[in-house]
C-alpha positions, 0 to 999 in steps of 0.5 A, a space after each residue: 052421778 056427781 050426787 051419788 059420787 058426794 053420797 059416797 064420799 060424804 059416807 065415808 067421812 061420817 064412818 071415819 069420823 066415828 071411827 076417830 070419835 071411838 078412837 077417843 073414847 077408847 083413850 078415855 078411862 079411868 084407872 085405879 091401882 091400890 098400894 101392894 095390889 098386883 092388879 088394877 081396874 081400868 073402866 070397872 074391870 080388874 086387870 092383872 099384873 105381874 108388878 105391884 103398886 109400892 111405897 117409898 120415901 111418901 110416894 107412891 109408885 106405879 109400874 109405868 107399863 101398865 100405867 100406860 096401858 090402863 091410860 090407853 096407850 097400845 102395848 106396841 107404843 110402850 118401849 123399853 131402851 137396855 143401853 139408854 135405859 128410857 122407856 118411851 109412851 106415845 099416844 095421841 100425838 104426844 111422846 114421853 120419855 122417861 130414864 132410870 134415874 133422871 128427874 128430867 122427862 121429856 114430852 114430844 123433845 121437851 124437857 119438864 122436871 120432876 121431883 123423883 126419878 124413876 126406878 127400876 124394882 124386880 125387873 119393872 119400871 116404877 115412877 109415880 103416876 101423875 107425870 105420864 097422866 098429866 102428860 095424856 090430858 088426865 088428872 090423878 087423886 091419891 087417897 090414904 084411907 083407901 090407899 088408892 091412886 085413881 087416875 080419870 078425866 073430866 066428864 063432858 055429860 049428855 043431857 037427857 032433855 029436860 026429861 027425868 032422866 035417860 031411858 032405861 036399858 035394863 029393868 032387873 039386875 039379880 046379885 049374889 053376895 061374893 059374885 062378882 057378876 050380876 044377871 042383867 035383864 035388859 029392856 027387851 026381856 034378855 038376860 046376860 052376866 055383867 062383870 062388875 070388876 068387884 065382888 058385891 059383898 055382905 058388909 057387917 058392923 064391927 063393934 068394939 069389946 069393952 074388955 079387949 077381947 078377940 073375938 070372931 065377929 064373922 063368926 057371931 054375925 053368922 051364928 045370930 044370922 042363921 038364928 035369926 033365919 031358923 038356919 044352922 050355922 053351917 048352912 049360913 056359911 053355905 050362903 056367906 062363905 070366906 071372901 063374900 063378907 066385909 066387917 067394918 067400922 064404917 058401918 052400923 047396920 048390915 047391907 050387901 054392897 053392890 059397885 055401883 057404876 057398872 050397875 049403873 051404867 047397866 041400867 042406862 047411865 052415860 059413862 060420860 055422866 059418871 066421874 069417879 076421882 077416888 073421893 068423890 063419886 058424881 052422877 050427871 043428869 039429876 032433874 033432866 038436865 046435865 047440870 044436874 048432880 049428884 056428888 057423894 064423898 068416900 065412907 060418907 052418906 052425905 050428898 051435894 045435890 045441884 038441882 038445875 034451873 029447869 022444872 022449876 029449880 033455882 041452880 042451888 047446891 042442897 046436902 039435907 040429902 042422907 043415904 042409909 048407908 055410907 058409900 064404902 070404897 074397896 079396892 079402889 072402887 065405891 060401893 053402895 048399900 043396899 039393906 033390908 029396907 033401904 036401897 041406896 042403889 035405887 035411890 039414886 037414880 030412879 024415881 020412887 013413890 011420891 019423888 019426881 026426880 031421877 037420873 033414870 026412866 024408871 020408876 021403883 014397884 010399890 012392892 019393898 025390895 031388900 036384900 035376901 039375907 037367908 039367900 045372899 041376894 038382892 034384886 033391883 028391879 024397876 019399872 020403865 014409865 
């Protein structure tokens, strides 16, 4: 009796301290919100709001609301005093409190000192982020090209054992320029739509007119497009309609962009291998160890690779590593290319023919896989080994 007494009890604490452990993660994301944007993304999926992100004076201000609530704090734990006119956050232990005007906050009754104070604009609470996300254990990076505050945590990575890579939970992800879903077949031969919180779009080179012209590039890309594809141009714009195509200076070859960690983790990544800090995009677990990484810097196709001491790496940091395409960040969230030949999605984490380095359990078919220009489509598919 006295064992199955223990039995229970030690049950019970195992379920409780899983559910502490998934209360944790719960308070562990990543948010982005982008200057004069009424929504954000909090872990890959875009959250409305009914406020936007502004600037003022060089600052940059975040409604607190949805500040706390895309940091993990309960709607029931975000108060507003009128009469004193302080909004209050608690989570985890720690409660701030903030007043309109004041450069004084106080964490858990204790003063800290700011250098703004927060201000009230259309009826919403405003005050620049890094404050409350320090306060709850996160960091915060501004980036100007994208105008984007990205606020997120360290990563503690899994390892996946010394082996290449972690196993495969998906074999085929299909995608169609504009969507912002993408059918997902998992491992077991089910297929489901993921929301990738960002459409997957047709990115087009924007070339400069020597004699200062306007001209319509959507219109030329579509017209060459649909001949190139013995296609009419209306039929071509069936296919790539307003809102499913970017033109950029950034890149100089056409690609479909697809975000790539919902993809990613799709296929089998850790969240926890993943850290996104708004400029610089690092995977864990190159090589079989979580030491291993990659790290790729906003709108560039360079890399920094640390090749881990195991399977005979000597700890080095190389960059002779290029992608074809530069990884592109909009609204917030990085991009990766994949073109007629080129997949830069798969490059990074599966194993291709005749490289014996991966993040995944998957290797890619001899067979080239390209972005469907004629269709708006592009698969990934992979093979588990």
């Amino acid at each position: 009796m006295l064992k199955k007494i223990l039995a229970v009890i030690l049950t019970l604490s195992l379920v409780f301290s899983a559910i502490s452990l998934g209360f944790a993660d719960d308070n562990t994301h990543t948010a982005i919100f982008v200057v004069g944007q009424s929504s954000y993304m909090q872990d890959n999926l875009s959250k409305s709001m009914d406020a936007a992100t502004f600037i003022q004076n060089g600052r940059t201000y975040v409604p607190l609301r949805y500040l706390g609530l895309a940091l993990g704090v309960d709607e029931n734990d975000i108060q507003w005093d009128s009469a004193s006119q302080t909004a209050t956050l608690s989570m985890n232990g720690t409660t701030l409190k903030f007043t309109i005007g004041k450069t004084t906050y106080y964490a858990n009754n204790q003063a800290n000192s700011m250098d703004v104070a927060p201000i009230v604009k259309n009826g919403r609470v405003y005050l620049p982020a890094r404050y409350v996300a320090e306060a709850f254990g996160y960091k915060v990076n501004w980036n100007g090209d994208t105008q984007a505050v990205t606020v997120y945590t360290d990563v503690t990575p899994q390892d996946p054992g010394n082996v290449w890579g972690f196993p495969l939970k998906a074999t085929k992800a299909e995608i169609k320029a504009g969507s912002q879903y993408a059918q997902i077949t998992d491992i077991n031969g089910n297929t489901y739509n993921l929301d990738m919180g960002q459409k997957a779009l047709a990115v087009i080179p924007l070339t400069i007119d020597f004699y200062g012209t306007t001209i319509n590039y959507s219109k030329i890309w579509i017209d060459d497009f649909a001949k190139a594809y013995n296609m009419t141009p209306d039929d071509m714009c069936k296919v790539y309609p307003e809102g499913s195509y970017y033109i950029t200076n950034k890149v100089d070859t056409p690609a479909m962009y697809v975000p790539f960690i919902p993809l990613a983790e799709a296929f089998g990544v850790p969240k926890e291998n993943i850290q996104w800090d708004g400029q610089y995009l690092t995977i864990y677990g190159w090589d079989g160890s979580k030491d291993g990484y990659i790290k790729i810097t906003a709108n560039s196709t360079k890399t920094l690779i640390q090749w881990p001491t195991i399977n005979g790496g000597d700890g080095s940091i190389t960059d002779d590593y290029s992608l074809m395409f530069p990884m592109l960040v909009i609204n917030g969230v990085p991009m990766v290319g994949i073109g007629q030949s080129e997949d830069n999605f798969s490059a990074l984490l599966f194993r291709t023919d005749g490289c014996y380095f991966s993040m995944l359990r998957g290797e890619l078919p001899l067979t080239a896989q390209a972005w469907s220009v004629e269709k708006g489509i592009v698969p990934i598919t992979v093979n588990p080994f």
